[in-house]
C-alpha positions as CSV (number, residue, x, y, z in Angstrom):
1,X,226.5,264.2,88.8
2,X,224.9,267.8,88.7
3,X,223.2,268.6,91.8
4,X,225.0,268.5,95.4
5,X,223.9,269.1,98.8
6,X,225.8,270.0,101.7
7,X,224.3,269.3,104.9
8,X,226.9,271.0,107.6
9,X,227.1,270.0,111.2
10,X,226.7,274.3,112.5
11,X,228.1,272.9,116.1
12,X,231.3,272.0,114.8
13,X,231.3,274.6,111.9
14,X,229.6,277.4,113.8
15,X,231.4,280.5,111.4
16,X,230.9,277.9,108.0
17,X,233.8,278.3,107.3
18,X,234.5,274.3,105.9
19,X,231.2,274.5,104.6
20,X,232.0,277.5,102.6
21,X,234.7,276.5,101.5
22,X,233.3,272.8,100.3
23,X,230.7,274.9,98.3
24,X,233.1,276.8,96.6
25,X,235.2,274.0,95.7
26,X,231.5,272.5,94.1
27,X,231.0,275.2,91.7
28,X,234.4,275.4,90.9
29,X,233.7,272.0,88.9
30,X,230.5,274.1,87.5
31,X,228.1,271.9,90.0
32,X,224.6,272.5,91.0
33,X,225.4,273.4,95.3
34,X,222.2,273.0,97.4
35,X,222.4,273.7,101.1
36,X,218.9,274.4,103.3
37,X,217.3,277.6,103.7
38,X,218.9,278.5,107.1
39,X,222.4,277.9,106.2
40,X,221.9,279.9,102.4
41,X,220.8,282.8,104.7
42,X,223.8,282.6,106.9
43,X,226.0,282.7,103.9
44,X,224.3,285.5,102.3
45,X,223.7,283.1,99.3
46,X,219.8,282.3,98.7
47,X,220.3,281.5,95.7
48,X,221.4,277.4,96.6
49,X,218.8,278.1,99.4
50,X,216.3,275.1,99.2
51,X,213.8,273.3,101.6
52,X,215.2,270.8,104.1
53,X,213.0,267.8,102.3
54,X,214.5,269.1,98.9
55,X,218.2,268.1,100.0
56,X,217.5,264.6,99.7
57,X,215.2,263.9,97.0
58,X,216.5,266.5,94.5
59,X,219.9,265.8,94.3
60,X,222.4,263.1,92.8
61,X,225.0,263.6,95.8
62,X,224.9,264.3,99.7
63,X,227.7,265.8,101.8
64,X,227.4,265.9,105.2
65,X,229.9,267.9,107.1
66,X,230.9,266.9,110.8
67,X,228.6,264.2,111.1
């Protein structure tokens, strides 16, 4: 497994905090983290920024945070 994405649930994490701290626990394990655009930007980290369509077909694993 390289790539991840986390897909959060921002009405039940509204400050990201889980989400946060989910990603760091990814690239502690020197994974690939993608999350979508909007929730890269509320992070401050474009970087794992992709598009929403890119979460699913890109990646070898999905999380999805709070359903």
């Amino acid at each position: 497994m390289k790539r991840i994405s986390v897909i959060p649930n921002i009405d039940k994490d509204k400050e990201l905090q889980n989400t946060k701290k989910v990603i760091e626990l990814i690239e502690k394990f020197n994974k690939e983290v993608l999350v979508s655009e909007q929730i890269a930007k509320a992070l401050k980290l474009d970087k794992i920024g992709c598009k929403q369509t890119e979460l699913y077909s890109n990646t070898d694993l999905v999380i999805v945070l709070g359903g």
